[in-house]
C-alpha positions in Angstrom: 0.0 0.0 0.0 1.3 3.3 -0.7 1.9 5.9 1.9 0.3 8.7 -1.4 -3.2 7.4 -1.3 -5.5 10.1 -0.8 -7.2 10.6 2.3 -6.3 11.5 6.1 -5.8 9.7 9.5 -9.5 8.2 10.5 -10.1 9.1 14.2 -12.7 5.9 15.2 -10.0 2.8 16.0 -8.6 1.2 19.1 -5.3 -0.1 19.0 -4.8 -3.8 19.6 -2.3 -6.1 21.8 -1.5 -7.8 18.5 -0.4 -5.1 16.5 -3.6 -4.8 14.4 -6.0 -1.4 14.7 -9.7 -1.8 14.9 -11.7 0.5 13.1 -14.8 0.9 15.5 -16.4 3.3 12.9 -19.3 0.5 12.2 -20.0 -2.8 13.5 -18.1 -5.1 11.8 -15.1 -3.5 13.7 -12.6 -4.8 10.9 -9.2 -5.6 13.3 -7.1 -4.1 10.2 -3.1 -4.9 10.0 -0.5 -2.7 8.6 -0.7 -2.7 4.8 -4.6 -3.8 4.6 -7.9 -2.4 3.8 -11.2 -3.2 5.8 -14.1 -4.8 4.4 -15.9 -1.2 3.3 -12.7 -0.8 1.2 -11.9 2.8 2.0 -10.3 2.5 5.8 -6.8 1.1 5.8 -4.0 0.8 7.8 -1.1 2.8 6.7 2.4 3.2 8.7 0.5 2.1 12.4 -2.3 4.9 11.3 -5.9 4.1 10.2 -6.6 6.2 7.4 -10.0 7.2 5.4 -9.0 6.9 1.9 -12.0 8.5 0.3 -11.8 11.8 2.9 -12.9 14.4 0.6 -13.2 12.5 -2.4 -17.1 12.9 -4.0 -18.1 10.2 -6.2 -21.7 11.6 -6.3 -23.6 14.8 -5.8 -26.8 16.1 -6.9 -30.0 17.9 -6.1 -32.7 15.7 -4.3 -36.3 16.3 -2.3 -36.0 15.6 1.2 -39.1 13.2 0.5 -36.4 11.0 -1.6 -34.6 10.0 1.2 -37.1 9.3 2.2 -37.7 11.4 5.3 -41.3 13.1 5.7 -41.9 14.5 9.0 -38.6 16.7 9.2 -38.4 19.8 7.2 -41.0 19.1 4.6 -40.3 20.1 0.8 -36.9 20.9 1.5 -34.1 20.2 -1.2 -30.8 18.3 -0.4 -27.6 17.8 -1.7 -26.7 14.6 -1.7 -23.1 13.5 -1.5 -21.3 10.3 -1.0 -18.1 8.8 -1.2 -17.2 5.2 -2.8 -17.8 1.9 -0.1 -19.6 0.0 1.9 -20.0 -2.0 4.8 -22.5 -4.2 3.6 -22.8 -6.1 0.4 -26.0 -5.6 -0.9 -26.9 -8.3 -3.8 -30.2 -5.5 -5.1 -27.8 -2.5 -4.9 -29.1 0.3 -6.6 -25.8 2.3 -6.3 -23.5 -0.7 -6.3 -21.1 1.2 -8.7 -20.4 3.2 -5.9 -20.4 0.7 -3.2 -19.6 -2.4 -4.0 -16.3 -2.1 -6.2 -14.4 -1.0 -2.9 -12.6 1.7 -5.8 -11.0 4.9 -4.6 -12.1 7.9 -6.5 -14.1 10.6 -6.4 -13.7 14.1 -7.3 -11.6 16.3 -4.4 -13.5 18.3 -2.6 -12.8 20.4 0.9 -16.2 20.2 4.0 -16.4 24.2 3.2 -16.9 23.3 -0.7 -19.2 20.8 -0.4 -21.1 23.3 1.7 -20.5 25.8 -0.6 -22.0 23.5 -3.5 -24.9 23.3 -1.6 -25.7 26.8 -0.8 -25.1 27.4 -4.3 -27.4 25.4 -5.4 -30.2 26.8 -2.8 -30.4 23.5 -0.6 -31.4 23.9 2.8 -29.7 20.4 3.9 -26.7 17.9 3.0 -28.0 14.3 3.1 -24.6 11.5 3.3 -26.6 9.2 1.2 -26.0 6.1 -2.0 -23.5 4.3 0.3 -23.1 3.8 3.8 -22.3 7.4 5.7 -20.7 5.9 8.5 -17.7 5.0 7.1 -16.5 8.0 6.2 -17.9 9.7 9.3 -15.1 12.0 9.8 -15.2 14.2 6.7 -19.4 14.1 6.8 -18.7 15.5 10.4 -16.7 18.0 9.2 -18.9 18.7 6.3 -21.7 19.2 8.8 -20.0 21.3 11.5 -19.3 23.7 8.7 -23.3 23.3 7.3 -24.6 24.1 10.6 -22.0 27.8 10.2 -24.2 28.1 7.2 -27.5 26.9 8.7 -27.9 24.0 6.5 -28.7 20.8 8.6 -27.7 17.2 8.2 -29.2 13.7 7.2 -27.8 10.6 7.0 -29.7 7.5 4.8 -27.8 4.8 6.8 -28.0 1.0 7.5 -27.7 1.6 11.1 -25.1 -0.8 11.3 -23.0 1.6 13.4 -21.2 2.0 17.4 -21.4 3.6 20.1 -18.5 5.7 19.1 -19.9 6.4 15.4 -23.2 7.2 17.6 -21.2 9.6 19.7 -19.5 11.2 17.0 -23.4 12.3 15.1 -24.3 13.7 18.3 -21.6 16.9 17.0 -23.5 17.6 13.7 -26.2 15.3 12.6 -29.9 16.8 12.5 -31.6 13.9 11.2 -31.3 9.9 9.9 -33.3 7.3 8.3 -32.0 3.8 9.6 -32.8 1.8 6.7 -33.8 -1.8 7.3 -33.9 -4.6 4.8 -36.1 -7.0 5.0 -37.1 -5.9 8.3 -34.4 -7.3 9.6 -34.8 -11.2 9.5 -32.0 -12.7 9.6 -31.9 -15.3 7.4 -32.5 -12.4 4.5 -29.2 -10.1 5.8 -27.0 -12.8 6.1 -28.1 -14.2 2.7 -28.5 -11.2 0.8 -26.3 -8.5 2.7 -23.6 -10.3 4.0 -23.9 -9.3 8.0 -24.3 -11.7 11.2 -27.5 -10.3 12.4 -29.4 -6.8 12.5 -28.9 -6.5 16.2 -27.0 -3.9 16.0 -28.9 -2.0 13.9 -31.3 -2.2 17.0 -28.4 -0.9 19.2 -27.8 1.7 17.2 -31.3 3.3 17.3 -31.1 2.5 21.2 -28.2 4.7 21.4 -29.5 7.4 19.2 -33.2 7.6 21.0 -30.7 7.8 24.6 -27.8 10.0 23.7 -28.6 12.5 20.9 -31.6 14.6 19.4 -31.6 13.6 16.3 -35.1 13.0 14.2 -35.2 9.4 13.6 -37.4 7.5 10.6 -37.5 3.9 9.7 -37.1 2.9 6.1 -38.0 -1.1 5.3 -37.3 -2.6 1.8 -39.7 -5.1 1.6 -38.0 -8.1 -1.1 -40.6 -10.3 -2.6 -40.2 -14.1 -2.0 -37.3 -13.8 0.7 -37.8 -10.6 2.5 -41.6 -10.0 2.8 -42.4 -12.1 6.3 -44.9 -10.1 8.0 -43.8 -11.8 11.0 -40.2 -9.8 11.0 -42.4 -6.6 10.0 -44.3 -7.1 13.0 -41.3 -7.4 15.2 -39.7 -4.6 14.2 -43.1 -2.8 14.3 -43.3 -3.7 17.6 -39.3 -2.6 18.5 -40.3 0.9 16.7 -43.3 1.0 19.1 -42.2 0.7 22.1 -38.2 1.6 22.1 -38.3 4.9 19.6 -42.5 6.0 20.2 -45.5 5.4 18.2 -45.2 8.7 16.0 -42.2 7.3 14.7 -42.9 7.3 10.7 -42.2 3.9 9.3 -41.7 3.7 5.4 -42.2 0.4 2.7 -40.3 0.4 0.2 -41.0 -1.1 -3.2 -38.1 -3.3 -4.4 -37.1 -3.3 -7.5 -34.7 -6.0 -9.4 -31.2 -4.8 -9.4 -27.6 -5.6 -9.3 -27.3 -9.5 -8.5 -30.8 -9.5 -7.8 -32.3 -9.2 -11.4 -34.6 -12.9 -11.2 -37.0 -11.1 -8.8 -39.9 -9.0 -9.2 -41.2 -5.9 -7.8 -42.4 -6.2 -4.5 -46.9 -6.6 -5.4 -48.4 -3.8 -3.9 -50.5 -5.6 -2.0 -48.0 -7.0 0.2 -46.8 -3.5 1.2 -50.5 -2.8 2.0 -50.0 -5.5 4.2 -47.1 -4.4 6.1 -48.8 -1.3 6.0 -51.7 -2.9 7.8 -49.0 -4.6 10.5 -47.9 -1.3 11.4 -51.1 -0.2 12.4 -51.7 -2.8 14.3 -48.9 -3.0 16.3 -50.2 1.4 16.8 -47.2 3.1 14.7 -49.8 5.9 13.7 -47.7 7.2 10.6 -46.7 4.3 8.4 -46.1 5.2 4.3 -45.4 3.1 1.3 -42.9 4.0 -0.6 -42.0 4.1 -4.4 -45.8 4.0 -5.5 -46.1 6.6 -6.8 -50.2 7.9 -6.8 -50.7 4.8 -3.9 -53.1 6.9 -1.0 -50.6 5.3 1.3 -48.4 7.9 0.3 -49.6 10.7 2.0 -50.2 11.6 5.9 -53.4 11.3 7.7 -54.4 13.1 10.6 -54.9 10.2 14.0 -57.7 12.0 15.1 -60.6 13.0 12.1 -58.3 10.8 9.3 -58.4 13.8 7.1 -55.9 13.9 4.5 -53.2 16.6 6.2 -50.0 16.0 3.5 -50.9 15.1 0.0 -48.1 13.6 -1.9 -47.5 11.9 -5.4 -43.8 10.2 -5.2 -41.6 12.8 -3.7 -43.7 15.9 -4.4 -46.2 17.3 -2.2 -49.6 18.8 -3.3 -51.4 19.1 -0.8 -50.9 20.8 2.9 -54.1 20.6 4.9 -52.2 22.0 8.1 -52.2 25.7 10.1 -48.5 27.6 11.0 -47.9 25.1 13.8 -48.5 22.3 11.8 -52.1 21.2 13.3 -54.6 19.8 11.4 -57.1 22.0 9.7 -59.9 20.2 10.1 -59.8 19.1 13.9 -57.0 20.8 15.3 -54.8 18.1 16.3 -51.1 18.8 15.8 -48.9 16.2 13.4 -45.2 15.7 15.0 -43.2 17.3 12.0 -40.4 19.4 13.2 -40.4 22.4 10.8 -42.5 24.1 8.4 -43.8 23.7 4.6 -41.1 25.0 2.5 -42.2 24.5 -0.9 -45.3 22.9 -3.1 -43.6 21.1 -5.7 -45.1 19.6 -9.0 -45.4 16.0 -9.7 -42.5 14.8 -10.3 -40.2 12.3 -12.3 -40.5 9.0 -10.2 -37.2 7.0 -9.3 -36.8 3.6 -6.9 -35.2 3.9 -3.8 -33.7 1.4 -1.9 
């Protein structure tokens, strides 16, 4: 390995009796020896120092709703600018962005925290989301990115797999405004050892544990439901039942259409009706704002007040068209407030529809 890669010293390791350094940035804790590269292919051990390769490298940036992430009771219609560096943790076989993740290739155009925040005001976006791969591993430049966003009063998101630390946990705590822990398969673990390569989701469930007890950040749950070998309702109603009663019933829960990708091409999309029925799971278990995601036009899309069922936020894919709620985001109809921390900041047009994962 070469002491010129790009990059600078990683700050999330402990050092080891037997030489090694273990990156403690996510929980696969890679115990990394001098020369090598963890699994996610971008932290490395060079001259006794871990190092983060891909520290302000951008592979990807652009322009995105805040409903993409998706994310839909924290700063509604806002725009974001998406960024992410190359890596992963996990191996994904229906990758979307597996370009980006899963060919463990350093690249990416290079690009200082203050110009990445500078792209972003530019471009009029009121956030940064660390989004297409997993934002944990390179932590320390998002941090830095986000320190100097909050100096610009942009805020923060992370789309992550939750698959993180305590000391990844404790490091969000000094910028991040707002994540979406995004399960697969809700978690079972026969699916994410098959088809993402980990041990178990527990702790993913850490992970939100130490979030709910040690920061403020807004938290949604994001579940890509797989046809065939990720749709048990019996997982969804487990981790129904975890969002209930560790993170709070007003907790917004997202299903998400799967869509053949990557190694995954011999399956279908997910039918409809079996998000409707994790849909109907989550109300049972009392989560009182559940959506279905990329379904576009589905009425499952948009928000619905608890108390008179009124239709409070219209929405067709990521666009909203209708807002049925007063200046403190209360229901028009009956009064009863919706937990969504900020305000309306744009109506946009239908627009062009894209999977997420």
């Amino acid at each position: 390995m070469q002491t010129s890669l790009p990059g600078k010293d990683a700050e999330l390791f402990t050092r080891l009796p037997n030489g090694r350094i273990k990156c403690t940035a996510c929980a696969r804790l890679c115990e990394i020896p001098e020369g090598k590269i963890g699994l996610c292919g971008i932290r490395g051990v060079v001259n006794d120092k871990l190092r983060l390769f891909v520290y302000g490298r951008v592979i990807a940036g652009q322009i995105d709703p805040i409903e993409k992430k998706p994310v839909t009771h924290y700063r509604p219609g806002t725009d974001i600018f998406s960024i992410s560096t190359t890596g992963c943790n996990w191996l994904c076989q229906y990758c979307q962005n597996y370009d980006i993740s899963q060919r463990r290739k350093v690249e990416g155009t290079e690009t200082t925290p203050e110009q990445v925040v500078e792209n972003a005001a530019y471009y009029g976006a009121q956030g940064i989301a660390y989004t297409y791969n997993e934002p944990s591993i390179f932590i320390e430049f998002a941090r830095d990115c986000g320190i100097e966003a909050h100096k610009r009063g942009i805020f923060n998101i992370f789309v992550s797999n939750g698959y993180d630390t305590p000391e990844s946990v404790n490091m969000m705590r000094q910028f991040l405004d707002c994540i979406t822990v995004d399960f697969k398969g809700s978690g079972k673990q026969e699916f994410v050892r098959r088809y993402i390569g980990i041990p178990s989701a527990d702790p993913i469930f850490q992970t939100l544990k130490e979030i709910r007890d040690k920061t403020k950040i807004h938290v949604e749950i994001t579940d890509l439901i797989v046809p065939q070998v990720g749709d048990d309702l019996e997982a969804a109603r487990k981790l129904c039942r975890f969002v209930h009663d560790e993170l709070g019933p007003d907790t917004p829960i997202h299903f998400l259409r799967f869509h053949p990708d990557y190694k995954m091409m011999q399956f279908d999309n997910t039918p409809v009706e079996t998000l409707e029925k994790h849909y109907e799971v989550a109300k049972q278990e009392g989560l009182t704002y559940a959506y279905l995601g990329n379904v576009p036009g589905h009425p499952l899309e948009d928000t619905y007040c608890p108390e008179c069922k009124s239709v409070v936020i219209g929405r067709y894919g990521f666009s909203i068209d209708t807002w049925n709620l007063d200046a403190n985001n209360c229901c028009k109809n009956c009064g009863h407030q919706i937990p969504i921390i900020g305000k309306l900041h744009k109506v946009r047009k239908k627009n062009h529809f894209q999977f997420i994962h």
